[in-house]
N, C-alpha and C positions, 0 to 999 in steps of 0.2 A: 911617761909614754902617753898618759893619756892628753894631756895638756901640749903636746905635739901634734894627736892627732884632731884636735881640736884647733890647732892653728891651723894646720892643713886643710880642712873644713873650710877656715876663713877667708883663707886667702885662695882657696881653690873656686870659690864664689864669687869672689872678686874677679877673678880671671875671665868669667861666662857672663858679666852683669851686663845688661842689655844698654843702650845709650837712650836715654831721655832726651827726647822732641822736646824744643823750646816751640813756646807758643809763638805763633798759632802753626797747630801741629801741621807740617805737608799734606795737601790732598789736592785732589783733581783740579780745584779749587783756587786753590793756594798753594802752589808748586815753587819748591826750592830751585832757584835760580843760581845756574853758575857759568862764570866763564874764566877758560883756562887760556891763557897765552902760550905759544909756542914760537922761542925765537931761536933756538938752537940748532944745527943741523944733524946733529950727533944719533944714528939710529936709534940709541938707548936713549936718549934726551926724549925723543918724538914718540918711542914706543911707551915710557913712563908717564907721559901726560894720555895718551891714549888710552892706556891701562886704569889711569886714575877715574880717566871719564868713565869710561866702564864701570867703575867698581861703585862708585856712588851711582849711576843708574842702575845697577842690579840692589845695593842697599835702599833707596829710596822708591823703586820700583819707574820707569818711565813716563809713566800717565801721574808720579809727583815730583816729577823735577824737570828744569829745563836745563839744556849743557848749550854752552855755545864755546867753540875755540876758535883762537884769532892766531891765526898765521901771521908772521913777518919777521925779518930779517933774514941767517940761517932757516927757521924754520918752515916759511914758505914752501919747502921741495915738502913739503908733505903731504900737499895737495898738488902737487903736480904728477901729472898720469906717470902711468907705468912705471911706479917706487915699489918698493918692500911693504910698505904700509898702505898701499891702497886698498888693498882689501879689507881692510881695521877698519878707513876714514869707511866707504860705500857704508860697511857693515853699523857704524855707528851712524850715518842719513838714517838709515832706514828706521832707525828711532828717535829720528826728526831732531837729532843733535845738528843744530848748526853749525860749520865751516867756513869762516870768514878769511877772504888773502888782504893783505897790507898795497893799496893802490902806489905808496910810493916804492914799497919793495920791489912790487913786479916792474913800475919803470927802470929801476936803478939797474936790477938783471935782466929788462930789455925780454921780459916773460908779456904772454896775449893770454886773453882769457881761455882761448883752443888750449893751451899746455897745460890748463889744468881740470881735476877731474869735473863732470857735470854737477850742478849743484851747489856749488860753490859758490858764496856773495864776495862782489871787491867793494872793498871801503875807499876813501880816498887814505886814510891813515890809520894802521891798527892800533896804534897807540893810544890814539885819538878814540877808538873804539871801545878800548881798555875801560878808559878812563868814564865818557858817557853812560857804558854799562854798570859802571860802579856807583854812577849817581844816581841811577834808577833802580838801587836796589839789589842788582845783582851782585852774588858774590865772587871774590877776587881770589883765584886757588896757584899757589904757583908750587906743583910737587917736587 
């Protein structure tokens, strides 16, 4: 009994054990950088990446990290006004989370930058977006 509750112990601390910051620890500073692509159009696809961004700026706190998501393909309707999730995207600007659209998506569906919500940067290609941001350090999240 007692060497059960002794494992129980163990692994019940294992369960709570905090995550260790790789140097150099996030701060004001030196802000964890990320950016998440959304090519999907599937409302759980687009609410799972918005949830993710969420969840690392509430773990990291806003003032140490930066989020930037890149719309394109299906996922462009994400920042186009009047969806299901426009009040997610506004609600994550206002913590200066970047929203980028894919310039060749919105040619291809013949979209104007009016259809979608204010705020919002066009690239000429999100892919192309992806990939620069990776080179510069930022990291690549695909949930």
């Amino acid at each position: 009994m007692k060497y059960i509750l002794v494992l129980l112990l163990m692994f019940g601390g294992l369960l709570h054990a905090d995550t260790e910051f790789a140097d150099p620890k996030p701060s004001i500073d030196n802000p964890r950088r990320f950016v998440f692509p959304i090519s999907e159009g599937t409302d759980s696809a687009i609410n799972h990446v918005l949830s993710s961004a969420n969840n690392v700026m509430k773990f990291y706190g806003p003032e140490k990290c930066e989020v930037c998501i890149v719309c394109y393909s299906k996922g462009i309707k994400t920042l186009q006004k009047f969806r299901s999730f426009s009040k997610r995207v506004k609600s994550l600007m206002t913590y200066d989370v970047e929203f980028i659209a894919c310039g060749n998506t919105m040619k291809t569906l013949k979209l104007k930058k009016e259809d979608l919500l204010d705020g919002v940067e066009i690239v000429t290609a999100g892919i192309v977006e992806l990939i620069e941001r990776q080179l510069r350090g930022w990291i690549y999240i695909r949930p």
